[in-house]
N, C-alpha and C positions, 0 to 999 in steps of 0.2 A: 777300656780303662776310663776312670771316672774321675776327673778332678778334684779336688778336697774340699770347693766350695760347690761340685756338685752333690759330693758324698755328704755334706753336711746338710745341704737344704733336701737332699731324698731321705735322710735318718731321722732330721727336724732336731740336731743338734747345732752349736755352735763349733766355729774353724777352733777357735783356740780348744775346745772338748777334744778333739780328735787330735791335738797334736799334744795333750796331755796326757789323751791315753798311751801315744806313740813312744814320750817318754817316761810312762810309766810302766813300759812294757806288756801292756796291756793288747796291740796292737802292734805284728809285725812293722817294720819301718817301711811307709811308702818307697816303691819306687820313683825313678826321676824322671823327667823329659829332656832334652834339649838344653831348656829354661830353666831345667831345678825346679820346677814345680810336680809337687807332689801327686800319683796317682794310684789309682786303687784299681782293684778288681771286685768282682761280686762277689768273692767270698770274702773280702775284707767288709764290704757294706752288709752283707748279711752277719757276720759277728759284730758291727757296730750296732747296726738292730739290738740283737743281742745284749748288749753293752748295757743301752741306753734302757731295755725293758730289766735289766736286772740292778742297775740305780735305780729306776723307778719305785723298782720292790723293797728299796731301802738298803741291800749289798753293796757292802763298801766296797770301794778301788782295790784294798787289800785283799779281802774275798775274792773277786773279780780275779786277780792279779793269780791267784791261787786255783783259785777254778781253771782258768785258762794255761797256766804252766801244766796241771792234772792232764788237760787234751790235750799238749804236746808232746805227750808222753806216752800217747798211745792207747791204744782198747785198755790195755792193764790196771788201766786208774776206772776203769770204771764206775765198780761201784764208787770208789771214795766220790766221785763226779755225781753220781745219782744222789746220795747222803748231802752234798751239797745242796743241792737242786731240790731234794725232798726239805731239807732243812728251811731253806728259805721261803719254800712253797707254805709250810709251816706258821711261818711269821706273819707270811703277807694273810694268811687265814686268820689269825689272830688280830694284824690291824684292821682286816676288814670288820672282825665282829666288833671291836673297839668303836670303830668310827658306826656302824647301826646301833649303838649303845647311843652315841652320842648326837646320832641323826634323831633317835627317840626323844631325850631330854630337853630338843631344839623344839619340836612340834609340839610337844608339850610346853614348852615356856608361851609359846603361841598361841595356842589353843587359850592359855588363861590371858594373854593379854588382847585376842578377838573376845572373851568374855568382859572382858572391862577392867579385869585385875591390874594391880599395879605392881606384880611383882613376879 
């Protein structure tokens, strides 16, 4: 079992992310110690992984929220689980060509201002 300020420097998120998620439903509820301090297991750390790689990709908390109620529900959601997950994979292929568009236009503004241009 894994502390919450271990879970959080192993995920490389912050304590308050994970107790947002907790009450966002995102994230069964820690169990307790003794102390009341919250603790995790490895299948809680590996869907924070999770978590934090599908914010990264731009999936909001309510997506998240949805995707993850879909997997407490068993193999039956599957496809709708995959259509997410194709969905998104989608997006993030799209911001990547956006942002190579925009990595172009950058080396280009460069290239004319190593030539001496001023603009």
């Amino acid at each position: 079992m894994l502390t919450i300020g271990e879970v959080a420097k192993e995920v490389g998120i912050n304590i308050g992310a994970i107790r947002f998620y907790e009450r966002k439903g995102l994230l069964k509820p820690a169990t307790r110690n003794e102390q009341n301090n919250r603790l995790y297991t490895d299948d809680d750390l590996s869907w924070l992984v999770f978590i934090k790689c599908l914010r990264e990709t731009g999936m909001s908390v309510e997506e998240i929220k949805k995707y993850y109620d879909k997997v407490n529900e068993g193999t039956s959601t599957l496809p709708e689980r995959i259509k997410l997950i194709e969905d998104q994979k989608q997006k993030l292929l799209e911001d990547i060509e956006e942002k190579k568009a925009q990595l172009v236009h950058l080396e280009e503004k460069l290239k004319r201002y190593y030539r001496g241009e001023n603009y």
